[in-house]
C-alpha positions in Angstrom: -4.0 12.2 5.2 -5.5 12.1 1.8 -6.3 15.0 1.0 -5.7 17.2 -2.6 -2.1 17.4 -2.0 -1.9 13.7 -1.7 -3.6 13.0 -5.2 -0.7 11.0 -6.3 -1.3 8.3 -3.9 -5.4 8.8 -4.1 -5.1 4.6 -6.0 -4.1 2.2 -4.0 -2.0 -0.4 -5.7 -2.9 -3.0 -3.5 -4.1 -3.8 -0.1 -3.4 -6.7 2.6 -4.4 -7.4 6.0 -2.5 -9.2 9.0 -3.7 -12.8 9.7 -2.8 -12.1 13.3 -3.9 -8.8 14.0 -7.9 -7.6 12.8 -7.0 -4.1 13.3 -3.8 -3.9 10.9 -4.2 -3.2 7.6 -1.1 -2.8 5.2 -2.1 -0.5 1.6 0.6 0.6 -1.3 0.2 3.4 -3.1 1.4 5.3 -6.2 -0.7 5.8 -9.4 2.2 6.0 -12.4 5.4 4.0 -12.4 8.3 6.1 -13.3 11.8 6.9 -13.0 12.0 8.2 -9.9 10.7 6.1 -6.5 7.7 7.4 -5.3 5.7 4.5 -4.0 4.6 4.9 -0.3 3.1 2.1 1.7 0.8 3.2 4.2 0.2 1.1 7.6 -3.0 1.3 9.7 -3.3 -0.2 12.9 -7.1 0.9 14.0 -9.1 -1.0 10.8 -8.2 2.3 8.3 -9.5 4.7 10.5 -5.4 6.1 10.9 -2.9 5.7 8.6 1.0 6.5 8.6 3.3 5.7 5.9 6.8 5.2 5.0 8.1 6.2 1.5 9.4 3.3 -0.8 12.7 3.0 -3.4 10.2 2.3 -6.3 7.2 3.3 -8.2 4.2 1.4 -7.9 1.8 1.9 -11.0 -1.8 1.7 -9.2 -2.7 3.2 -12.5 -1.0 1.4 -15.1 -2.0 -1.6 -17.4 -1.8 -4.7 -15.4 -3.7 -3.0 -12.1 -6.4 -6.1 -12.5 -4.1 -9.2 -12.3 -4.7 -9.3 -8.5 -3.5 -8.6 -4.9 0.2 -8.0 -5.0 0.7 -7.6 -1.2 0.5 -10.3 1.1 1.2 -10.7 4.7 3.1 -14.2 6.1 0.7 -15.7 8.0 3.2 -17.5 10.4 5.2 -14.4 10.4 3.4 -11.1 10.1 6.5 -9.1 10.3 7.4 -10.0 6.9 5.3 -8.8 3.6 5.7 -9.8 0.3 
């Protein structure tokens, strides 16, 4: 899943878990913002052991200045279908 090809997403961005569910984990990735989207965030519902991911309509700049101001994915915790 991450392997050479995938260097571009090798830096996670950010990383949430599900209040509700132990096993789901929710990670964005994309090291360089840019002009074009290429943000993915990948979904894991065994703890990390599997992920899939769906492609986003932005960049996410896991790389950029600004990467140390904190979490910037959250999970609802009285609606886990819903991430901010």
């Amino acid at each position: 899943m991450f392997g050479p090809t995938e260097g571009f997403y090798h830096g996670s961005e950010t990383m949430a878990l599900d209040p509700t569910d132990d096993k789901r984990v929710y990670m964005s990735a994309g090291m360089y913002l840019g002009d074009s989207p290429n943000a993915r965030l990948y979904i894991s519902t065994d703890r990390g052991d599997n992920w899939q991911f769906v492609n986003l309509p932005f960049s996410a700049g896991s790389n950029n200045q600004g990467r140390a101001v904190g979490e910037r994915l959250m999970v609802v915790p009285n609606k886990p279908s819903i991430l901010f």
